[in-house]
N, C-alpha and C positions, 0 to 999 in steps of 0.2 A: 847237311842235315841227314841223322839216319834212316834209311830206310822204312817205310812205313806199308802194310799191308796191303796190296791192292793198288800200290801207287810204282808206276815205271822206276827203273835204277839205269841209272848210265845215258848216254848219249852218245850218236857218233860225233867225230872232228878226225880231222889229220893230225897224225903222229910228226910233226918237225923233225927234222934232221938232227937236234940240237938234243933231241931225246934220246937220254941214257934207257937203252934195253939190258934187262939182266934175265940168264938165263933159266936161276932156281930159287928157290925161296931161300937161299943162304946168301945169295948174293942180292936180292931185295934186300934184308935184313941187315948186309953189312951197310947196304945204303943210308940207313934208317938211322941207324946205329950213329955213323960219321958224322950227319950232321945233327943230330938229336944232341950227339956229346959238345957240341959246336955250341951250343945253346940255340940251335936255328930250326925252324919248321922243314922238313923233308922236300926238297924237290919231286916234281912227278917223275914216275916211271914208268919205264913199258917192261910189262910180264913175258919173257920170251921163253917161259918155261917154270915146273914147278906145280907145285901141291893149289898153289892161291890161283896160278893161271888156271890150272882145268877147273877150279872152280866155277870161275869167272867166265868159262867156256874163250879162255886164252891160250898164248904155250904155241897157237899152229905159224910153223916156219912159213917168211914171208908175209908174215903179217901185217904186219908196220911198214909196208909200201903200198899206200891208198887209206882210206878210210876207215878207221879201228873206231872202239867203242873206249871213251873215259869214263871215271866218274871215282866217288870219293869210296876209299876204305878205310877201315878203322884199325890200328895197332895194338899191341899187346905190351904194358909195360911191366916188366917183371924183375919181382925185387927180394932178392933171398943171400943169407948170407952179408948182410951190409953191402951190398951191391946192386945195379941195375942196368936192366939191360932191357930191349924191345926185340920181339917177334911178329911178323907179318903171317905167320900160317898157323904154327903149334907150338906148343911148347909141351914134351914128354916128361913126366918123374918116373923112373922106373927102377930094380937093379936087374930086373930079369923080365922077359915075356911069358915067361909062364909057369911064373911063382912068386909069391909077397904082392902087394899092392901097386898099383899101376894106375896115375892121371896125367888123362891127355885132357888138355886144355884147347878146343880150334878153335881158331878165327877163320881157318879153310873146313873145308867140309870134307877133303882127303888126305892122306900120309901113306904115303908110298905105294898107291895106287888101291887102297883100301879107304872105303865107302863109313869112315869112321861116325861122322857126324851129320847124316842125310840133315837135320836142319837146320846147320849152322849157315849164316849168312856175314860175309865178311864185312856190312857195313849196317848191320842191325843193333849196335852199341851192345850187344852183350858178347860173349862167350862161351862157349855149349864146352862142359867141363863134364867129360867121361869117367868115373874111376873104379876103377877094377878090382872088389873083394879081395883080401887077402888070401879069405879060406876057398876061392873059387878054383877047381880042381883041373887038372892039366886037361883031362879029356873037353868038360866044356870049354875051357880057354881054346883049344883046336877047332870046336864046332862054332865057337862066335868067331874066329878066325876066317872061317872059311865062308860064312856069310855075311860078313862084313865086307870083303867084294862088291856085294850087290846091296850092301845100307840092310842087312835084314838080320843084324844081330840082335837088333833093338825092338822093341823092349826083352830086359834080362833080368830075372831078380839078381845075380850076383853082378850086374852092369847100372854102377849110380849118376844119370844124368840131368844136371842142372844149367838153365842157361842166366845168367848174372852178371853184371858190367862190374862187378868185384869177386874174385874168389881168395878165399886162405885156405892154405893146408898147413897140416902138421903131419908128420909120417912117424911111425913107430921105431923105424929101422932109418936111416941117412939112405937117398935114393939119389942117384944121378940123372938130373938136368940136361934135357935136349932141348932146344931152343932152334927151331929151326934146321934141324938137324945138325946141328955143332954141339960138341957137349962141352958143358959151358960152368957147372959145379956140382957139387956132392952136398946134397942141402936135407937139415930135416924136418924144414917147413918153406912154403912158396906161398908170394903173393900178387895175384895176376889182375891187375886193371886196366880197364877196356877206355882206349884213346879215342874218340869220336871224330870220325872224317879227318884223320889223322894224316893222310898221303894221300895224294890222286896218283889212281893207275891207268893204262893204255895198255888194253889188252885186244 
């Protein structure tokens, strides 16, 4: 069950030996991936690193010898292109960082050690979906850049943030697909829906 406000997430248990640790959120993702295409529900995983671990206040070496914390997250299943594919942290549309339009999609609350989405919660059934004006000018792109570190980019007028357990786009220009940080197609529309307690992690 999703996360609810005011009510505990997670629990502790012991991590088994039998449990697969993955280092980064590309390597959660290909997990996800293998057995989703399987037709089969994800096995648990331990976050041993990665955008979703530090969320989760996970990721510290030696972890998973003693008592860790589980509990249930939610995936990103993402369909563009006549294809589909799942994300555990983000998935990016971009062609540039700091020109044309730009949506980041998280189910983590970070990307690459930037404070993207201070309220995203990765088992709150929706998805905090970022997108970045087209007309927004190099200099501000630098200055939400650099406070985006500490989550204080936000609120922006040229920064559009929505959180919903469906998103679609359409892009004006074909933009390239990150997913997890793999890039994954050149698409000129994406459609992101939010999988409910989708994996259990051990972080």
């Amino acid at each position: 069950m999703t996360i609810r406000r005011g009510q505990p997430w997670g629990e502790p248990a012991q991590a088994g030996l039998e449990l697969r640790v993955v280092p980064t959120d590309r390597d959660a993702r290909e997990w996800v991936v293998a057995q989703r295409e399987r037709g089969v529900d994800p096995l648990p995983v331990g976050l041993g690193g990665g955008d979703l671990a530090r969320t989760v206040g996970g990721g510290v070496p030696g972890r998973f010898q003693g008592t860790v914390m589980t509990a249930p997250i939610d995936v990103l299943r993402v369909e563009a292109g006549g294809r589909t594919t799942w994300a555990v942290a983000h998935v990016v549309a971009r062609r540039s960082w700091w020109r044309g339009e730009v949506l980041l999609a998280m189910n983590a609350q970070f990307l690459d050690g930037y404070d993207v989405a201070p309220r995203s919660h990765p088992n709150d059934g929706k998805v905090d979906v970022v997108r970045v004006a087209a007309e927004m000018p190099l200099r501000a792109r630098l200055q939400a850049r650099t406070r985006a570190r500490t989550g204080t980019h936000l609120p922006h007028p040229k920064l559009i943030v929505t959180q919903t357990a469906l998103h679609e786009a359409s892009f004006a220009r074909p933009l390239v697909l990150w997913v997890d940080g793999v890039r994954w197609a050149v698409v000129d529309s994406v459609r992101i829906i939010v999988e409910p307690d989708a994996l259990t992690i051990f972080a």
